[in-house]
C-alpha positions in Angstrom: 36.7 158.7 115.6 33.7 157.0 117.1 33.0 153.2 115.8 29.8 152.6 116.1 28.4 149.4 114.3 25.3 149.9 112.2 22.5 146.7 112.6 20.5 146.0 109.4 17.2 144.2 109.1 16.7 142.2 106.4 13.2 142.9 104.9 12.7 141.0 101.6 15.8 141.6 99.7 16.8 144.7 101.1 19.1 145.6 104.1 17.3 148.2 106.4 19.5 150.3 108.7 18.3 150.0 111.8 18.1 153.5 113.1 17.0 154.9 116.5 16.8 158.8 117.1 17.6 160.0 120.7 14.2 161.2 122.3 16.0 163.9 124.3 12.6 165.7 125.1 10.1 164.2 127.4 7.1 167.0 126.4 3.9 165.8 126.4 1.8 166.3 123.1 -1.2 167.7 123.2 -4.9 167.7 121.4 -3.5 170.5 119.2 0.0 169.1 119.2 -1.3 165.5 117.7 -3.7 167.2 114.8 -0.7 169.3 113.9 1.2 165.9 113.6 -1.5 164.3 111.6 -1.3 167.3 109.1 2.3 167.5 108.9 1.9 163.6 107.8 -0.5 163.8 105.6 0.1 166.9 103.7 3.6 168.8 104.8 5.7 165.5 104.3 8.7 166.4 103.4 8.6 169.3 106.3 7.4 166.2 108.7 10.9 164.0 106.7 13.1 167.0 108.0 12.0 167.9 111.3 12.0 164.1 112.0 15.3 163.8 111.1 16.5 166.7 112.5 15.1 165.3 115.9 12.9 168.4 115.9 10.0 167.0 115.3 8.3 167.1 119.1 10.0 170.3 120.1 7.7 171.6 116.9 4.9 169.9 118.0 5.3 170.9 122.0 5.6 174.4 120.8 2.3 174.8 118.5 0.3 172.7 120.9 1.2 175.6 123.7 0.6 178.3 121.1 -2.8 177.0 120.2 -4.0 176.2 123.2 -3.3 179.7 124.6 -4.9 182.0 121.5 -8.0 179.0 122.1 -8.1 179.8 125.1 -8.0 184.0 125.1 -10.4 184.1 121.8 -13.2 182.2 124.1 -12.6 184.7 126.8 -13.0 187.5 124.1 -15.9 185.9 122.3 -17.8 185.0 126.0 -17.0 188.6 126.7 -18.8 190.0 123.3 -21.3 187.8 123.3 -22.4 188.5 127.4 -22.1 185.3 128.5 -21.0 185.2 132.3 -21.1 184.0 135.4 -24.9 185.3 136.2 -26.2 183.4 132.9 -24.0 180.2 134.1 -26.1 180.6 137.9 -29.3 181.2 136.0 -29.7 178.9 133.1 -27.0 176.5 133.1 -27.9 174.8 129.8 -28.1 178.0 127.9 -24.8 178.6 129.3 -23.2 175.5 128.6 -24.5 175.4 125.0 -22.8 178.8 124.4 -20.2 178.2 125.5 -19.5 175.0 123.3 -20.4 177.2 120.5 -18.3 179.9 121.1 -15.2 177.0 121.6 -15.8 175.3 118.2 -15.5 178.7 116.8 -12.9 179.6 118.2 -11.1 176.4 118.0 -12.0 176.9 114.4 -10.7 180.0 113.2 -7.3 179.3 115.1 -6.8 175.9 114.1 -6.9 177.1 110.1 -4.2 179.9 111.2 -1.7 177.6 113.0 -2.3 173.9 112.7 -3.3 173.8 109.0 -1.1 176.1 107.5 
């Protein structure tokens, strides 16, 4: 049997165990990865509590910040694609281009970001 000696901080009148989870994953989070977080905190707390505490917590985040970033990235391909914007309207009127284009990303970045991070 391992004895390992627990440290407490004194806060107040209460004993807190001082408690330090192994960070065995080294992923970096993400834009999508970080507003999943933020959402897990503020509204999924008991799901943030247990992947916290299972040490699952950036694993999860890692994983949905890949997800969304892929189906971001395909549904503005798709979208561009629909909508005719290519590589002729990007050489002819840039700006036009450009705004589409940020359009057609904060759609898209809508519609998945309801479907993934805030469900």
């Amino acid at each position: 049997m391992l004895d390992k000696k627990i440290h407490y901080i004194k806060q107040g009148d209460y004993l807190i165990p001082n408690l330090i989870l192994e960070n065995k994953n080294n992923e970096v989070i993400g834009k999508y990865g970080r507003l999943r977080l933020k959402y897990l905190k503020s509204h999924k707390k008991t799901l943030y509590q247990a992947l916290l505490m299972k040490n699952e917590l950036t694993n999860h985040l890692a994983n949905v910040d890949k997800i969304v970033t892929e189906q971001v990235e395909k549904l503005i391909e798709e979208l561009s694609l629909k909508n005719s914007i290519d590589e002729i309207l990007k050489e002819t009127n840039q700006l036009k281009w450009v705004g589409l284009m940020n359009n057609i990303k904060a759609s898209a970045e809508e519609i998945i970001l309801s479907e993934i991070i805030y469900d």
